[in-house]
PAZAPA-4460 file (N, C-alpha, C; in steps of 0.05 Angstrom, whole numbers, plus 32768, in hexadecimal, padded with zeros to 4 digits):
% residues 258
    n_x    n_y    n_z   ca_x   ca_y   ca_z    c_x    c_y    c_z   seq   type   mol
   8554   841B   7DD5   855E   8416   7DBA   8560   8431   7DAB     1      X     A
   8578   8435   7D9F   857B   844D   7D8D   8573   8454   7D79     2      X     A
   856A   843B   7D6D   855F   8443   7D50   854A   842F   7D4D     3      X     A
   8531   842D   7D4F   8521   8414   7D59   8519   8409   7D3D     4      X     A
   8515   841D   7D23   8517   841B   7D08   8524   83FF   7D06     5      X     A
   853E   840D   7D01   8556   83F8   7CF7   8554   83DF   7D06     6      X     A
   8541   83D2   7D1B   853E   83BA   7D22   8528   83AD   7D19     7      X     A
   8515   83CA   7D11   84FD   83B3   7D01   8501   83B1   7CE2     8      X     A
   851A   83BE   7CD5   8524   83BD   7CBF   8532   83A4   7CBA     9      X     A
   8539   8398   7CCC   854B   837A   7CCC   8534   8361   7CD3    10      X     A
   8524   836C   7CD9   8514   8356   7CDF   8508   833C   7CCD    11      X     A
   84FC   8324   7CD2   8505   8319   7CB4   84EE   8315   7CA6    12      X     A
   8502   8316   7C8A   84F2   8321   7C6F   84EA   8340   7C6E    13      X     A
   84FA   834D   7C7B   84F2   836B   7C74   850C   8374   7C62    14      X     A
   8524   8375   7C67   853C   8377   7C55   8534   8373   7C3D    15      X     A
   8529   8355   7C33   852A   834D   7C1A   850C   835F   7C07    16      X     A
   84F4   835D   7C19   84DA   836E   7C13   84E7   838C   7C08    17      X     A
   84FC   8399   7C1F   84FF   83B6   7C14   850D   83B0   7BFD    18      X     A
   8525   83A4   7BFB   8530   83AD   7BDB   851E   83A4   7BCD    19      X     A
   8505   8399   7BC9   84F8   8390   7BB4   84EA   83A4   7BAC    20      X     A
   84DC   83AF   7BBE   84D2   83D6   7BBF   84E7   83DF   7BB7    21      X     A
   84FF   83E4   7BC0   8511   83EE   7BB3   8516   83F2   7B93    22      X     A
   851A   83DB   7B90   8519   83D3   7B74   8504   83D5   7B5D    23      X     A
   84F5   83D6   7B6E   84D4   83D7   7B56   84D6   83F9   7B50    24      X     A
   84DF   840C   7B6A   84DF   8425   7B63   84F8   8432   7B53    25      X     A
   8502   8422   7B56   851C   8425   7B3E   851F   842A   7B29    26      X     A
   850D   8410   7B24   84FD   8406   7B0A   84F2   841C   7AFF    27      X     A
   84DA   842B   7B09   84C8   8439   7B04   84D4   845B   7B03    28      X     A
   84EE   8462   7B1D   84F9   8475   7B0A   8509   8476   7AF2    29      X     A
   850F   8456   7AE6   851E   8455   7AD2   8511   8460   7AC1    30      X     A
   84F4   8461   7AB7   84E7   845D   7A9A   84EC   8473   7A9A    31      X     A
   84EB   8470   7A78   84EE   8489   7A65   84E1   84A3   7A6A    32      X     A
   84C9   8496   7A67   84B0   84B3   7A63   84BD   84CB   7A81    33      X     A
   84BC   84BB   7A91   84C4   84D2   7AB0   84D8   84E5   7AA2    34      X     A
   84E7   84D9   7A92   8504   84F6   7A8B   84EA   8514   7A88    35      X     A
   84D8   8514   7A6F   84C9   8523   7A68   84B0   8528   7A77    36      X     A
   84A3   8516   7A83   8485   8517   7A92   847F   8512   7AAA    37      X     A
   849C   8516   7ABA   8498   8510   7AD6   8480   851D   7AE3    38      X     A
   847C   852E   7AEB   8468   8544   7AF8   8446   8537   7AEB    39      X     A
   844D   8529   7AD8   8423   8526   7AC9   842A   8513   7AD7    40      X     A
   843D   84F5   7ADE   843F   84E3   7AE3   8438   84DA   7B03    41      X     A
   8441   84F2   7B0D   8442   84FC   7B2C   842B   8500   7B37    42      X     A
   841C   8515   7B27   83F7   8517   7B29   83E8   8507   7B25    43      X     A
   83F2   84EF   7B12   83DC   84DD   7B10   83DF   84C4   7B1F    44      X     A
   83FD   84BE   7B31   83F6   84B0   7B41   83E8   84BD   7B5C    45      X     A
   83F5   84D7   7B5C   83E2   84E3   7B75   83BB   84D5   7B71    46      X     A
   83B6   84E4   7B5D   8395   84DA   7B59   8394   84C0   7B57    47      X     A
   83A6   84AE   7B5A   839F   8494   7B5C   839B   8484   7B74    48      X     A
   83B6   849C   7B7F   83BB   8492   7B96   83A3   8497   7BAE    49      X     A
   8399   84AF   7BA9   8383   84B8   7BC0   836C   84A9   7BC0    50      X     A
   8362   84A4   7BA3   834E   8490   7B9C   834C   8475   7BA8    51      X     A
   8366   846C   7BA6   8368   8454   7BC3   836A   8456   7BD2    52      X     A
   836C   846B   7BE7   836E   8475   7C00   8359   8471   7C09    53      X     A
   8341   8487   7BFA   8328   8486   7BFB   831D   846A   7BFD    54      X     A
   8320   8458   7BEA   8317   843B   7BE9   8326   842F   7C02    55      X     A
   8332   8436   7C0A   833D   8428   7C24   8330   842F   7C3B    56      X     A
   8326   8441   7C3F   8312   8450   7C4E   82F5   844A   7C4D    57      X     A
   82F3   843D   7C38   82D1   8433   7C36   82C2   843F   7C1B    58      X     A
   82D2   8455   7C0E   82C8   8463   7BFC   82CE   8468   7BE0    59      X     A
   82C5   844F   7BCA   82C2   8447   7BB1   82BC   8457   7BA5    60      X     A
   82D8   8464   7B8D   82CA   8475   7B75   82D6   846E   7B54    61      X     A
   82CB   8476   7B43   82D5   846F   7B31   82EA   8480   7B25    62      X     A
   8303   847F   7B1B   831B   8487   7B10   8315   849B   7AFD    63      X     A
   8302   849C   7AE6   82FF   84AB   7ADF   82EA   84C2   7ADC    64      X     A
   82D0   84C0   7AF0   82C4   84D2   7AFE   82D7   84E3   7B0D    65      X     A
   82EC   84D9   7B1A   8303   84E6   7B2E   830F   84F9   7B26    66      X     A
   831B   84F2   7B08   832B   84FC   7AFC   8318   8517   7AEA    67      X     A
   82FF   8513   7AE4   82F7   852D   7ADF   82ED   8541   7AED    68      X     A
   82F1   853A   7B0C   82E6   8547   7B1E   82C4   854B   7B24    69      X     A
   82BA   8531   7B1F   82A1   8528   7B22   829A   8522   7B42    70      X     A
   82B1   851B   7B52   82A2   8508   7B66   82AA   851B   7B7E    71      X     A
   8294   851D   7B8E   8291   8532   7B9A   8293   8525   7BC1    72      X     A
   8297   850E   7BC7   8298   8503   7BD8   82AA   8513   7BED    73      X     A
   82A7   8515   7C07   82BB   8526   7C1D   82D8   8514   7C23    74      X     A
   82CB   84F9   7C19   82E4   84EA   7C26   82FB   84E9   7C0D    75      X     A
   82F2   84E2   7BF4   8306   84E7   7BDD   830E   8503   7BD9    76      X     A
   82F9   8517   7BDA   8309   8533   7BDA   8317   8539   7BFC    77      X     A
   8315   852C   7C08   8337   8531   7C1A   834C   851F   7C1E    78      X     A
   8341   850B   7C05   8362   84F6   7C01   8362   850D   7BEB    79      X     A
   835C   8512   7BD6   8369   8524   7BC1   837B   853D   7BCC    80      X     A
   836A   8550   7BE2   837A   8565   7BF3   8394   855A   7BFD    81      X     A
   8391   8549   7C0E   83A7   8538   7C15   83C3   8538   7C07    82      X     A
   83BC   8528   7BF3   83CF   8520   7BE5   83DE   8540   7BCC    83      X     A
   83CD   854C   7BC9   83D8   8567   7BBC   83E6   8574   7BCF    84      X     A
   83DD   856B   7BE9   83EE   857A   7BF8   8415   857A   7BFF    85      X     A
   8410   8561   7BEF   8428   8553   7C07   8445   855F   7C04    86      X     A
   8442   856A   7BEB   8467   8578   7BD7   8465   858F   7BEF    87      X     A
   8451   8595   7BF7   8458   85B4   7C08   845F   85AE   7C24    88      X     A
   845B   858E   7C2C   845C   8591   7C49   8478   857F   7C4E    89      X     A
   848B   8577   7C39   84A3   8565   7C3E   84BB   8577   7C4E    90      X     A
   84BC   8592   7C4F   84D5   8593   7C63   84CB   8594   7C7F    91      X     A
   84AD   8599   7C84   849E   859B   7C9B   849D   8584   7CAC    92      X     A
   849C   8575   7CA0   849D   8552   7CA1   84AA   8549   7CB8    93      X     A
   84C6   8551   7CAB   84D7   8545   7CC5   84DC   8553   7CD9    94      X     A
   84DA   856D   7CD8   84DC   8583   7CEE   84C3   8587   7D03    95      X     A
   84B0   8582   7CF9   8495   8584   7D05   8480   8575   7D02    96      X     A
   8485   8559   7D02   846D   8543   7CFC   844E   854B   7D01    97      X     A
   844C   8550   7D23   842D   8556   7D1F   841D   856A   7D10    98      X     A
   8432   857F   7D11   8427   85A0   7CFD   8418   8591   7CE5    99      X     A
   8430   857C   7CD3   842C   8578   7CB8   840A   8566   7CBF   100      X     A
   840A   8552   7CD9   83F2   853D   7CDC   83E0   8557   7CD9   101      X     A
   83DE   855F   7CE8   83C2   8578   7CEA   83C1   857E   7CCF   102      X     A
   83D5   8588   7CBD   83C9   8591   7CA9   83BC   8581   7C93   103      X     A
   83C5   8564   7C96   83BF   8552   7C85   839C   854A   7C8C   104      X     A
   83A2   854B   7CAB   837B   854A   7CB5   836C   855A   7CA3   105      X     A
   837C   8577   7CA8   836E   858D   7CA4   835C   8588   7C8D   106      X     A
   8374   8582   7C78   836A   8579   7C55   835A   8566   7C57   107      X     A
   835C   8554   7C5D   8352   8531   7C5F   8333   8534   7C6C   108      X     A
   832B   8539   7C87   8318   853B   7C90   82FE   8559   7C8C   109      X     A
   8301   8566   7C7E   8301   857A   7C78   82E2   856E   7C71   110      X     A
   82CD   8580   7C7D   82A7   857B   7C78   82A3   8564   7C8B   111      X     A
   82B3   854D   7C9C   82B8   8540   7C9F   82B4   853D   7CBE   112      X     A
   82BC   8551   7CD2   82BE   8551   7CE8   82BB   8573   7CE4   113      X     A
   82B2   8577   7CFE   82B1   8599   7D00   82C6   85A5   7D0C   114      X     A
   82E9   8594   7D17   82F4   859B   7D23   830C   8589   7D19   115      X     A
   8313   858A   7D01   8326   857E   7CE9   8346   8581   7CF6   116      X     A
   835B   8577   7CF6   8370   8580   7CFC   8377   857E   7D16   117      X     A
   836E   857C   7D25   836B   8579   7D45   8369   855C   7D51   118      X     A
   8382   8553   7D56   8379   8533   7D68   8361   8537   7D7D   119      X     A
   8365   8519   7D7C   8347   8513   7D90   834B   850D   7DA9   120      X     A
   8336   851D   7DBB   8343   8514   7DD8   832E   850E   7DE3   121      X     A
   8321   84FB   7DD3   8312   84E4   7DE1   8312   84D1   7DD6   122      X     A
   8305   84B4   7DDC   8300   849A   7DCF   82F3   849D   7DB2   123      X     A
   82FA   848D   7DA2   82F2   848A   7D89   82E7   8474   7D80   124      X     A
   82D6   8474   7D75   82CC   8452   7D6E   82CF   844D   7D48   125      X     A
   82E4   8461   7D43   82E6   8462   7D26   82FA   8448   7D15   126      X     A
   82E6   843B   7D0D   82FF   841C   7D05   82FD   8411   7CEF   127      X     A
   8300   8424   7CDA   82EF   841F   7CBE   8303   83F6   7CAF   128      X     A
   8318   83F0   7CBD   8321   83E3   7CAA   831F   83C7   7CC3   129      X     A
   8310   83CB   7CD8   830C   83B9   7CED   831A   83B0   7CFA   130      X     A
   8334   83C0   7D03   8349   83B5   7D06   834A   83B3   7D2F   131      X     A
   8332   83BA   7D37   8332   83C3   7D57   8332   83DC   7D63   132      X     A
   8328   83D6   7D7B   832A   83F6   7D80   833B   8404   7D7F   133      X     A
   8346   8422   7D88   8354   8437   7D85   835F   8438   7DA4   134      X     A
   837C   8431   7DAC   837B   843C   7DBD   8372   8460   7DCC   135      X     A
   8376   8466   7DDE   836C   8479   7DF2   836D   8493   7DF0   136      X     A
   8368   84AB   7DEF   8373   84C2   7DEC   8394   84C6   7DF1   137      X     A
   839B   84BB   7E0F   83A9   84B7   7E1C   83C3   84AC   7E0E   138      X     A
   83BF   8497   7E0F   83D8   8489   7DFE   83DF   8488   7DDE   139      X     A
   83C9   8494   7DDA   83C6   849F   7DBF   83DB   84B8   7DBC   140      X     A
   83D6   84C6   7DC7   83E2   84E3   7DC9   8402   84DE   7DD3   141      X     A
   840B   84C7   7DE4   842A   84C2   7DE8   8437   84AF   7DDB   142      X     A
   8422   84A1   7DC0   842B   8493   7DAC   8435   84A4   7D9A   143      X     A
   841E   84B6   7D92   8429   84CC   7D78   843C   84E4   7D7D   144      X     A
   843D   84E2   7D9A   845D   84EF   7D9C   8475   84DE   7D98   145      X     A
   8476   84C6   7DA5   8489   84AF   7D9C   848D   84AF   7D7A   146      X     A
   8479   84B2   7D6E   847A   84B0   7D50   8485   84D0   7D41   147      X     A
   8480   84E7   7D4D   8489   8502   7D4C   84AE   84FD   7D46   148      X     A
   84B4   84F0   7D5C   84CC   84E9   7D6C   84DB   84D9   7D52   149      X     A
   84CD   84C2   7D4B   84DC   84B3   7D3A   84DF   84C0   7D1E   150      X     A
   84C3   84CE   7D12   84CE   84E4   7CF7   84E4   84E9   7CF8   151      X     A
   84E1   84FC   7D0D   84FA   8518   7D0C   8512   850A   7D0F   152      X     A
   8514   84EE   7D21   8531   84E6   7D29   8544   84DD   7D0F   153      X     A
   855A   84DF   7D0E   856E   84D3   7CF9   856B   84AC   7CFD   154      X     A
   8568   849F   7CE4   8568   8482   7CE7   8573   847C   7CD1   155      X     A
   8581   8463   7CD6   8591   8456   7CC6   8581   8445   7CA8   156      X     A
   855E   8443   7CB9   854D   842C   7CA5   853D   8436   7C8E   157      X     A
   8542   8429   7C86   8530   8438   7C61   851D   843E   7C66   158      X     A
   8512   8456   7C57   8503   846A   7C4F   84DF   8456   7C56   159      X     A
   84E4   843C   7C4B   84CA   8424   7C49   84C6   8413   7C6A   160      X     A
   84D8   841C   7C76   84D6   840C   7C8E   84C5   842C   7CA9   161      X     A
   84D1   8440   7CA2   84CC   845E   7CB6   84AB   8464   7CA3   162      X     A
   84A2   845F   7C88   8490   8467   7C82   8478   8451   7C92   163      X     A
   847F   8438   7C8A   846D   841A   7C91   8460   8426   7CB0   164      X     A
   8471   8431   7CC6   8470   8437   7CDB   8461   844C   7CE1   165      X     A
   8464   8461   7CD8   8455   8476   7CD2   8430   8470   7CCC   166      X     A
   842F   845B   7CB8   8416   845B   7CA9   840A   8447   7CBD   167      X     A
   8415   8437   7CC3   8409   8420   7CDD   83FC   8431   7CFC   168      X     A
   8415   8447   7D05   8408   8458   7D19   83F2   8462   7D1B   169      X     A
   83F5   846A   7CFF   83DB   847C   7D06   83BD   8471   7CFC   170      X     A
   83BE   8452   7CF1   83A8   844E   7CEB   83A6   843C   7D07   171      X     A
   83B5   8438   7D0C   83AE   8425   7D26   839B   8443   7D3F   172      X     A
   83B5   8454   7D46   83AF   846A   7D5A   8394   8478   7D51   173      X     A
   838B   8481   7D37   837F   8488   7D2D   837A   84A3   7D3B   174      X     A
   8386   84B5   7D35   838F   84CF   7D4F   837B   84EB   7D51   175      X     A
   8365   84E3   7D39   835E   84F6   7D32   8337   84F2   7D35   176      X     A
   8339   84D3   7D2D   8326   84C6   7D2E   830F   84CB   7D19   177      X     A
   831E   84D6   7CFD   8305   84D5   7CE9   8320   84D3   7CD2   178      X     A
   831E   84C9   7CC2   8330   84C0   7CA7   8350   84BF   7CAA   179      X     A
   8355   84B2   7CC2   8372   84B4   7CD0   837F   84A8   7CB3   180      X     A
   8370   8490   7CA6   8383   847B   7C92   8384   8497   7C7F   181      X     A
   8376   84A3   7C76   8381   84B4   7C66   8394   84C1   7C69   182      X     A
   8397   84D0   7C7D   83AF   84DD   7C89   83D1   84D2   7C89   183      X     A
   83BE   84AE   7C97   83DC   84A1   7C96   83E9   8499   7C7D   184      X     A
   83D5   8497   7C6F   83D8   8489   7C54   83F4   84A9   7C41   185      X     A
   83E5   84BB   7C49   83F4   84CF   7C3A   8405   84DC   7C4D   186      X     A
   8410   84D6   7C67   8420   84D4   7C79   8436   84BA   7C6B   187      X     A
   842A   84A3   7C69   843E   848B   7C61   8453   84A5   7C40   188      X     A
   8444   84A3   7C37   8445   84AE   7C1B   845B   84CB   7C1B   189      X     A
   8459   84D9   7C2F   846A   84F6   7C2F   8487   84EA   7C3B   190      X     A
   8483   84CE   7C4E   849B   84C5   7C52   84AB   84B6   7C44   191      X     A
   849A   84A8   7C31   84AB   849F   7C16   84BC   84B0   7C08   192      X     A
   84AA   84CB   7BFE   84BA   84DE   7BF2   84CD   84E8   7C06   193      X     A
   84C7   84F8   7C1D   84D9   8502   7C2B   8502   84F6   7C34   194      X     A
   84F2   84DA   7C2F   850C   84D6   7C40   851C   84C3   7C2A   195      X     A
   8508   84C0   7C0F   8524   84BD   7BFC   8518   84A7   7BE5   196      X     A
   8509   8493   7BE7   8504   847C   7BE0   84F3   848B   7BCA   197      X     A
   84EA   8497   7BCA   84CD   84A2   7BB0   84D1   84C2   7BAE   198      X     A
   84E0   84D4   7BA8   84E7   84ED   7BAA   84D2   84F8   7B9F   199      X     A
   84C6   84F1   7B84   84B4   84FC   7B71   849B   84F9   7B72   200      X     A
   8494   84E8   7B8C   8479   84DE   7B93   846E   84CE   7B78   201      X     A
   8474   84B8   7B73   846E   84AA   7B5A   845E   8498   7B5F   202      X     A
   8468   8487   7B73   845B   8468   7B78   8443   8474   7B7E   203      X     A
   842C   8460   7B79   8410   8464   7B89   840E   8446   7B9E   204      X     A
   841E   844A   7BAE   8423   843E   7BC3   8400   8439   7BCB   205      X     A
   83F1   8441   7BD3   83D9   8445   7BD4   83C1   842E   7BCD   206      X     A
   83C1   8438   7BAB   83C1   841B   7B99   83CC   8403   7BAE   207      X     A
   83E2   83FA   7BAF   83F5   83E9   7BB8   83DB   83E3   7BCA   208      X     A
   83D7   83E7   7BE2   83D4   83E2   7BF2   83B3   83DD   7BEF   209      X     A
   83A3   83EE   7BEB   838C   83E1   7BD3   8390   83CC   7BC3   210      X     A
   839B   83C3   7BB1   83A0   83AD   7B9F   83A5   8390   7BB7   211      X     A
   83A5   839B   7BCB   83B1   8383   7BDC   8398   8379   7BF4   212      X     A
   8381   8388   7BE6   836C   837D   7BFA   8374   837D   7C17   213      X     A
   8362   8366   7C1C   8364   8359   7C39   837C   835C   7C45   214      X     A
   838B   8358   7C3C   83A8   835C   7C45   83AF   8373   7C54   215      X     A
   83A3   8381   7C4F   83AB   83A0   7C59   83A2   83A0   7C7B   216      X     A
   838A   839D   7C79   837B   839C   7C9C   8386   8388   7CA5   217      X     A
   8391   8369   7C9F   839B   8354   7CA6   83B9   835D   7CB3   218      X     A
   83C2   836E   7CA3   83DE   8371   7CA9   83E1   8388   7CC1   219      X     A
   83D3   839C   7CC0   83C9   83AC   7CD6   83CB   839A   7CED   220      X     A
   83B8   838F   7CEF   83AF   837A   7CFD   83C7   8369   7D0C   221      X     A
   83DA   835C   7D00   83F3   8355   7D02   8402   8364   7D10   222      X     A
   8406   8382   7D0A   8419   83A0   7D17   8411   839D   7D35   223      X     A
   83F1   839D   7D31   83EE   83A4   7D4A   83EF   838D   7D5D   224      X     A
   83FC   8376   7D5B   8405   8363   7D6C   8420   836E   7D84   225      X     A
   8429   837E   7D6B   843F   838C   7D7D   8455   8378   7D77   226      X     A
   8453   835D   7D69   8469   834A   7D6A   8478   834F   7D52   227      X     A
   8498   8345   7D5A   84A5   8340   7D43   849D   8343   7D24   228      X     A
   8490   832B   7D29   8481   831C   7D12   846A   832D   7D08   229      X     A
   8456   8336   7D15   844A   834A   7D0E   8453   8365   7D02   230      X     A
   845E   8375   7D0C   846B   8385   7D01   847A   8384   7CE7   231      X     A
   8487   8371   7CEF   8491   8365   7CCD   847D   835D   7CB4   232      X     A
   8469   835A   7CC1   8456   8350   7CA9   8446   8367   7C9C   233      X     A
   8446   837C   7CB0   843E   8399   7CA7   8453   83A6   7C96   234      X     A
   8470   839F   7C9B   847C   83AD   7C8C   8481   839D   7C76   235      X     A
   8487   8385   7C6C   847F   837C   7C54   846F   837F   7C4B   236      X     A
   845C   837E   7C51   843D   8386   7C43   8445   839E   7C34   237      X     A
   8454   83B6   7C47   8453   83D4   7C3D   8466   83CC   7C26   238      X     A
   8476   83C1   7C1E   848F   83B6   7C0C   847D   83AF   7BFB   239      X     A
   8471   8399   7BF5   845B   8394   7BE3   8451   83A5   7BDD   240      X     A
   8435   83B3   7BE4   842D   83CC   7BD9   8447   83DF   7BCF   241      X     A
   8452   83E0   7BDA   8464   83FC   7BC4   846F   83F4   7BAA   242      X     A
   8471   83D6   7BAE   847C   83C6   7B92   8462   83C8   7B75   243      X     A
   8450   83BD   7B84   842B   83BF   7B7B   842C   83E0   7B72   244      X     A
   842C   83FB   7B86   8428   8413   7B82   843A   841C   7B68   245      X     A
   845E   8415   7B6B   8462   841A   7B59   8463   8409   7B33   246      X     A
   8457   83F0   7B31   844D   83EB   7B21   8430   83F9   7B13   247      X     A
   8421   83FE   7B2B   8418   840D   7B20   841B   8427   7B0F   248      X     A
   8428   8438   7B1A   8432   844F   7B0A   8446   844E   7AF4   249      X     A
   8455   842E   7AF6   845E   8429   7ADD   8447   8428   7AC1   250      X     A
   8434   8420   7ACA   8418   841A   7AB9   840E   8432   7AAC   251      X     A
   840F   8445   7ABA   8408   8461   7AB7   841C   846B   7AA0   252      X     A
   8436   8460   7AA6   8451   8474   7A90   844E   8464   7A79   253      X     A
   8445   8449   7A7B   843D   8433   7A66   842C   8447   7A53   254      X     A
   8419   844C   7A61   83FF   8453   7A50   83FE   846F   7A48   255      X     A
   840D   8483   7A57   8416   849A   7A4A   842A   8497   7A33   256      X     A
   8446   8484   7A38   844A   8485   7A1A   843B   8477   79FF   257      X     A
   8428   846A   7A0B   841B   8463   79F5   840D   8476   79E6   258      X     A
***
């Protein structure tokens, strides 16, 4: 198959899920305040966004300890690295997928592992959202080239269908074997912006997927069936959250013009 995207883009109820993402982010570049405050708007979904990363990972903090640079945790300060990172690594993206993974480790796992940035070439028993084990060094390492492969390639399917795929890989592969969801999470996130759907990094897609509980490991869970149906339920899910993410940051331009 030539474009394997564009078949899980037709699959059903994914068409109708993306324009609804579509549309919510529409929405949210419409408002006013962005003409003047894009960039404060941009940083504070970043810090919102990492904050649920972290909570997706196991690790609860409060929003505004965060925000004054109170919380001193390894796992929230390398969703924060992470995500500052990401405006620098979008032309790298599609030219060189793993370079940009390493460097996202690099940030993300950082106090964390003594050998950050470097896949794992052994078994992992790391499964923070219980979703099963990790496949193998082995097939691990000829998945995330398959996924190298699909970045870089030209595809016909929205920006929400190439990111969903992205963020499911690597929490499933978990390639690194210490805060992979962080990685993927801000992997999902550079492919939003990159390839067109969120240019300004606005949505806190993140949120989204936090706000949605159970749902999140459930739908994982689903991907890794490998079926139709599964897969599809991962990528609606990801449609949802970005609808959720970008309401959120509508909330944010709410309360800044107030």
């Amino acid at each position: 198959m030539k474009d394997p995207l564009a078949a899980i883009a037709e699959l059903p109820g994914v068409p109708q899920a993306v324009q609804e993402a579509r549309e919510a982010v529409d929405r949210l570049y419409g408002h006013r305040l962005l003409r003047r405050r894009s960039p404060e708007v941009s940083a504070e979904s970043a810090l919102r966004g990492a904050r649920a990363s972290a909570s997706l990972e196991g690790v609860e903090v409060e929003l505004d300890p965060l925000r004054r640079g109170e919380v001193a945790d390894p796992v929230v300060q390398g969703a924060l690295r992470a995500s500052a990172e990401l405006g620098r690594l979008g032309k790298t993206w599609r030219s060189a997928p793993p370079q940009v993974l390493a460097r996202l480790h690099t940030l993300a796992a950082t106090g964390l592992t003594a050998d950050p940035g470097r896949p794992r070439i052994a078994p992992t028993s790391a499964d923070p959202l219980g979703i099963g084990a990790a496949p193998g060094p082995e097939e691990t390492a000829a998945r995330m080239s398959a996924l190298a492969e699909l970045v870089s390639a030209a595809s016909q399917a929205p920006a929400l269908v190439l990111s969903a795929i992205v963020h499911a890989e690597l929490v499933v592969l978990r390639p690194f074997g210490v805060v992979d969801g962080v990685v993927a999470r801000a992997a999902a996130r550079l492919t939003l912006v990159e390839h067109g759907l969120d240019p300004k990094s606005l949505v806190a897609v993140e949120v989204g997927h936090a706000d949605l509980g159970d749902a999140y490991g459930e739908s994982l869970r689903a991907y890794l069936t490998g079926t139709a149906d599964g897969v599809g339920t991962w990528v609606r899910h990801c449609a949802e959250a970005t609808v959720l993410g970008a309401r959120e940051t509508t909330a944010v331009c709410e309360a800044l013009s107030r």
